[in-house]
C-alpha positions, 0 to 999 in steps of 0.5 A: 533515494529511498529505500521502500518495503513490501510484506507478503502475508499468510494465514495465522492462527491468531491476530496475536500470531500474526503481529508477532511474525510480522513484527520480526519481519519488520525488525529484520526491514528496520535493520535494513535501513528500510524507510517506508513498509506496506502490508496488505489489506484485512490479513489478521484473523480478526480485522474487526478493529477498534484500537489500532493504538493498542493492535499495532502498539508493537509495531508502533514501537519498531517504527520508533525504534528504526525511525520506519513508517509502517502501513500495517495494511487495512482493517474494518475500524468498528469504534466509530461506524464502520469504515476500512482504514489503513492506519499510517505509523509514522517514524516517531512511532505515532499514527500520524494520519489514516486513508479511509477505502474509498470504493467498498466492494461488494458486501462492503457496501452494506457494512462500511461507510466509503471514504471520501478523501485520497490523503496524501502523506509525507515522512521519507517522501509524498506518498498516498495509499489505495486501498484494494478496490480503490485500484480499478478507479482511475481517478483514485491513483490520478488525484494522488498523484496530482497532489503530489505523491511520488509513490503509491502503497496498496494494501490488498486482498486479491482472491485467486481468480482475481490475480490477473485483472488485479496485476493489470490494474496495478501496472496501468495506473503505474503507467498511466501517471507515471509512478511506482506502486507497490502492493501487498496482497494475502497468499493462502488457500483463498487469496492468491499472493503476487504481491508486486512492486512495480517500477517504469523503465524508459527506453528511448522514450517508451515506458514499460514496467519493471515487476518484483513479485513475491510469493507465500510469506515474503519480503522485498526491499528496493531503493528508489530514485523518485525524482528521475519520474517527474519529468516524465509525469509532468509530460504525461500530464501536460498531453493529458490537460490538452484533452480536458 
């Protein structure tokens, strides 16, 4: 059993702003015995970062402090060439790794250098982390799933006409390798929030979702059981290599 998180962000005035509301959030999760909390994608004022020691250092003392690992979402690094990277703090309160996005969208293909690796990482469970656009792939959630993660995190930042594909996408890739996701998004005039936890229900057989959504700046919290999915994925994986 694991107990996950997952942050709904709005606007703030400031970067400062925002990491101090957020950080009280985080403290009420820590107290909750949340292990393992995801924020969404590029939700600071400014998300041109080149310290995420020095931006994320409050954070880094709460995921200390209640021994929780923070995704504290994904942000432009601008230290070396420019990529988008969700930093992972680990619950020493130490960045223990970082997943570079691997598709950039749009305008970001001119600006920022793709990843090329989808990392598994290991504190309360396996987990791996997509990044925003990195969801309409399928082999990103796939390759993750096969390494071993037992979760997926998605920090995001999903416009408001984008909402609808954006949830299908998430539910299929959760069906697909029979796995749960949580993903965060940005609720404001712009972006349009629904931050989702998705869970699979089995009923004799079929597998459907189960969704918690979240709305304008929210917070959930859910335990998870994450062995009672695998037989269920080694089965789906199995009918899937006889076509391979």
């Amino acid at each position: 059993m694991v107990k996950l998180g997952l942050i709904q962000t709005i606007s703030y005035s400031s970067n400062e702003k925002g990491v101090s509301q957020i950080a009280e959030i985080l403290k009420t999760l820590g107290k909750k015995e949340t292990e393992i909390v995801c924020l969404p994608e590029q939700w600071l004022k400014n998300n041109e970062i080149s310290d995420f020691d020095s931006e994320f250092s409050e954070f880094k003392k709460i995921a200390k402090d209640f021994s929780m690992t923070i995704i504290p979402g994904a942000f432009y690094e601008t230290k070396r060439k420019p990529s988008i990277v969700a930093p992972i703090i680990g619950p020493e309160g130490e960045i223990i790794g970082r997943q570079e996005k691997i598709h950039p969208f749009d305008y970001e293909r001119d600006n920022v250098k793709p990843g090329n690796e989808a990392k598994i990482f290991n504190t309360s469970c396996k987990f791996g982390v997509i990044i925003c656009y990195d969801m309409v792939f399928p082999k990103v959630a796939n390759i993750l799933t096969k390494k071993g993660a037992q979760v997926l995190f998605s920090p995001s930042r999903i416009v408001r006409r984008g909402i609808s594909p954006w949830q299908m996408y998430v539910q299929v890739r959760a069906l697909e390798n029979r796995i749960p996701i949580l993903a965060a998004n940005v609720e404001n005039h712009r972006f349009g929030g629904n931050s989702m936890m998705v869970d699979l229900i089995e009923n004799n057989k079929v597998i459907t979702t189960k969704i918690t959504k979240l709305s304008g700046e929210d917070k959930v919290i859910k335990e998870f059981t994450l062995d009672k999915y695998e037989e269920s994925r080694k089965s789906r994986f199995s009918d899937l290599n006889k076509f391979q």
